[in-house]
N, C-alpha and C positions, 0 to 999 in steps of 0.2 A: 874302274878308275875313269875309262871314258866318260859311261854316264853322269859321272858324279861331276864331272869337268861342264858337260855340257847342263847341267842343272843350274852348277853354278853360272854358269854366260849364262841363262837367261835373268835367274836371279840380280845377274848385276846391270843386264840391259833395263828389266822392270823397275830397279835402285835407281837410277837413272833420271828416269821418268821420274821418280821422288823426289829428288834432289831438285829438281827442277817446279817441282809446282809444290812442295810439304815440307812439313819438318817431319820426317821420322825418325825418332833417336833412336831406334830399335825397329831394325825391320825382319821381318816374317822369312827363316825359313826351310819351314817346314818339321825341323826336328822336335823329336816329344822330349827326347831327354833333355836338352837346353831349357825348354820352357818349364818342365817339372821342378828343375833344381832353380829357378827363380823362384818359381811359386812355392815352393819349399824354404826358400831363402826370406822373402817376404814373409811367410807363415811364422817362421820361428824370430824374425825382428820384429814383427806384431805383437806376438804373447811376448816375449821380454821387455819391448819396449814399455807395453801397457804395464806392466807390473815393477817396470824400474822406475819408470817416471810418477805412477801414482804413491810408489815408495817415498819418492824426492817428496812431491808434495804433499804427505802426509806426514811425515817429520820437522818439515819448515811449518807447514799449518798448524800443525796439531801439538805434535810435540816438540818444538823451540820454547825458546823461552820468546817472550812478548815482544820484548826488543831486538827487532829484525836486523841485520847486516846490509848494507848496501849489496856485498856480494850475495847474500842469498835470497836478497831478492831477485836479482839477474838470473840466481839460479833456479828462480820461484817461476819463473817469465819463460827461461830455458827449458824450463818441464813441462807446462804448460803449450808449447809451439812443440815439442818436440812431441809429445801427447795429442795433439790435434793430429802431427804427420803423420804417427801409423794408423793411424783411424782410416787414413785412403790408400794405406796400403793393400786389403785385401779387395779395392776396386780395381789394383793395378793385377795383382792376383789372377782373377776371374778374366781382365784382358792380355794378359798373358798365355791362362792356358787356354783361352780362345787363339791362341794362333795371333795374339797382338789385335784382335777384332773388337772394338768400344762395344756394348749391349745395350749401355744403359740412357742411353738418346743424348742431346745438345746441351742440357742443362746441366747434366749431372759431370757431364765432359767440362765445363769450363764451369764448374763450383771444384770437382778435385783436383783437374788441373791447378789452378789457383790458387787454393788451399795449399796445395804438395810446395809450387815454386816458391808463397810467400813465408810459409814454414822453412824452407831450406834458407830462404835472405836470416829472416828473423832469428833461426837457429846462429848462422855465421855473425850475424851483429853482435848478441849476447854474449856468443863464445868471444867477440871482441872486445865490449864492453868490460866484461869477465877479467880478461888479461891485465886492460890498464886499470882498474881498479884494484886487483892486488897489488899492482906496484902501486899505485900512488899511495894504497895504505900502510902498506909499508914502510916507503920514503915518509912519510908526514907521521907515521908513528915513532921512526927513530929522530925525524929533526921537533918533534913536541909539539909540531902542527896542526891545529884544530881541524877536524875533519869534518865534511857535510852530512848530515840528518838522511836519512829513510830517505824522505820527503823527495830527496832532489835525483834521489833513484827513480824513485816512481814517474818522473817527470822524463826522464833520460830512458826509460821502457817504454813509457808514450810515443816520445821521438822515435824508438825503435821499432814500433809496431808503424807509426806513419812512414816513418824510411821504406820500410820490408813494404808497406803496401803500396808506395809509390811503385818501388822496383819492379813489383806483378803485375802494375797494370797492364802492359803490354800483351801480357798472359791471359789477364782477366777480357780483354776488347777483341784479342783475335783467337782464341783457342775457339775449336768448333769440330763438329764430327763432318768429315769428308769420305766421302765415297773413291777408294782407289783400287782398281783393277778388281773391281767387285767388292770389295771387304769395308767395312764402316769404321774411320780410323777415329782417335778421339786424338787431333795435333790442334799447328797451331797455322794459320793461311793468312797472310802478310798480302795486303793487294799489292805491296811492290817486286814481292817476288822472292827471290831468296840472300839479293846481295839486305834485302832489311832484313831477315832471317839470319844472315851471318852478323849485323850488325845484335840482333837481338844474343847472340851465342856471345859474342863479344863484352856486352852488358854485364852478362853473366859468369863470364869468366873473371873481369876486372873487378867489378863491385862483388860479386859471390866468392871470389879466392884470391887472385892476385893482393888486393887492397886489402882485407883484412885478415891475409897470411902476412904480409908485411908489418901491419900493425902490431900482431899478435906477437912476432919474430922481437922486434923490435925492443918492444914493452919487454918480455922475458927476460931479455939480455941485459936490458936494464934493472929486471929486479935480481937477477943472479948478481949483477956487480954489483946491486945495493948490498944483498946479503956478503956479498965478499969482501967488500971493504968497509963494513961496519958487523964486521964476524965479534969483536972482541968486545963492542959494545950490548951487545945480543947474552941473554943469559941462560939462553937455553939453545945452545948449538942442534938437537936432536930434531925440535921444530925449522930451522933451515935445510937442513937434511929432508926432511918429509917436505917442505915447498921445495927444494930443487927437485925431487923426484915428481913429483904431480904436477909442475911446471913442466915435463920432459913429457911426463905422457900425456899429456892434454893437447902440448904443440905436435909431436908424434902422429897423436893419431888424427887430429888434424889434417896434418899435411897427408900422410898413406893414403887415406881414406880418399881425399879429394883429388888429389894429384892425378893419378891414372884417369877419371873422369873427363877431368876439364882439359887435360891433355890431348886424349881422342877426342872433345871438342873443338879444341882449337884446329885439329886434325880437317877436322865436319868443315870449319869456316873457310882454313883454306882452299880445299875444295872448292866452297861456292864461289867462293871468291875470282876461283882459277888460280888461282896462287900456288895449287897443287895437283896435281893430276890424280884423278879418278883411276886406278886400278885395283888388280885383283888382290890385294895388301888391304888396302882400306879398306874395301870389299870383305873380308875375312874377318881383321879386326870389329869392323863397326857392328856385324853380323852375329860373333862369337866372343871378342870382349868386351866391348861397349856396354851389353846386359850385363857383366858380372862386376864392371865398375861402377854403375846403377845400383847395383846389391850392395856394394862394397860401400857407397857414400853415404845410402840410407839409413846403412846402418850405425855410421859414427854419428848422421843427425839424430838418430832417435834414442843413443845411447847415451848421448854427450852428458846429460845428469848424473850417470849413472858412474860413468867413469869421474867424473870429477866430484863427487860425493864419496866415491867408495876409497880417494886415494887422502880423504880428509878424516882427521883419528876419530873427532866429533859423532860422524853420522855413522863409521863403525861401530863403535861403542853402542849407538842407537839401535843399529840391527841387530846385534848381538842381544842385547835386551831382547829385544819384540821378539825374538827366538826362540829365546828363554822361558822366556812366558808363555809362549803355545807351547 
């Protein structure tokens, strides 16, 4: 018990030293089994992801009918960003069961970096986009409201890929492989230090969850009241039943999935900030659950197709076929 006391003080004096010159969201230490059960975790969100998303968009590409939906193109754009994300999951992998050690030199650090944070923006827009476009088609289907063409989707996925790459840049100009206490890390080195590091987490929490958990929230509520106080104009009661429930799990696993994250982030900022004290709590946390909230998020971005297709009767029916058929 001693030793393991005194592992951890040094551990959290070398953390320290981090805090103070890096971003490390996960730091090194030492255990095999922590790192295997990421890298296990990673492994099995990679083959599902790749095979849920290319699902998505092979039934919107291939087999839809011609006339595309506003919402499936978002979900078209959704698979796509989420499809790019696990693709850098097994570089995270490979830095993982190195003990958190980058291999793969400067460039390759800030192309995955980049890639990962501007998938994660792009994924949260969609999934917001996503939300108020069911309600508004909904609302404007029961008031006999002519609705906008494809066309001004694809335009509002543009905005959304320019949004998500603004938000990276910061990503994209300071991420770089830093040498600390010997080990080649692939973060992120802010020449002002870390109160712009806390501002950068802050970024991140506001635009990547606060704001478009709110929006999300919001829009829901609004389409549940739509459906409940125009129930008796509706002539299929069974399809409101299937959008309240796929409204419930899409907001759900939303929030689960990110919440614990950006929480021990916000955890991180005070910290730098001094706003909270550095002890052997955070020390523990950021060490032991920080990575499994890590796991936990990637895994709702690279699902989110997946879940929100499988809870629509359309692209069941679809898989059931293609089933069928093999």
């Amino acid at each position: 018990m001693n030793q393991h006391n005194g592992s951890v003080a040094l551990n959290v004096s070398e953390l320290i030293l981090f805090l103070d010159l890096e971003d490390i969201d996960v730091s090194a230490d030492g255990s095999p089994v922590l790192r295997l059960l990421i890298c296990l975790v990673y492994s099995v969100v990679c083959a599902t992801g790749l095979v849920g998303n290319l699902l998505v968009l092979f039934f919107i590409k291939v087999r839809h009918e011609r006339k595309t939906s506003r919402v499936n193109v978002f979900v078209l754009n959704l698979a796509v960003t989420d499809l790019q994300f696990v693709l850098t999951l097994p570089f995270w992998a490979v830095d993982t069961a190195l003990d958190f050690s980058w291999p793969f030199g400067d460039a390759m650090c800030r192309i995955v970096l980049s890639v990962t944070v501007m998938n994660m923006y792009a994924s949260v827009f969609f999934l917001t986009a996503m939300s108020l476009t069911r309600y508004w088609s909904l609302a404007t289907a029961l008031n006999n409201t002519k609705k906008h063409g494809s066309c001004s989707a694809k335009w509002q996925c543009a905005f959304i890929w320019t949004l998500a790459s603004v938000a990276t840049a910061p990503t994209s100009i300071f991420s770089t492989v830093s040498t600390v206490t010997g080990e080649s890390l692939c973060l992120l080195r802010f020449p002002g230090g870390q109160y712009w590091l806390a501002l950068y987490h802050i970024q991140k929490i506001l635009v990547g969850f606060v704001l478009p958990m709110s929006i999300v929230s919001v829009s829901y509520v609004l389409l549940l009241r739509v459906i409940r106080d125009r129930s008796m104009k509706c002539a299929n009661p069974k399809r409101q039943s299937r959008v309240t429930r796929s409204v419930t799990v899409v907001v759900l696993a939303f929030f689960l999935c990110w919440m614990p994250n950006h929480a021990i982030t916000l955890w991180s900022v005070l910290v730098k900030l001094n706003a909270a004290h550095f002890d052997k709590a955070y020390y523990v946390v950021h060490t032991y659950v920080f990575p499994l909230t890590v796991c936990l998020a990637h895994t709702n971005s690279c699902l989110n197709p997946v879940i929100y297709c499988l809870t629509r009767k359309e692209f069941r029916d679809k898989l059931r076929g293609l089933v069928h058929r093999g």
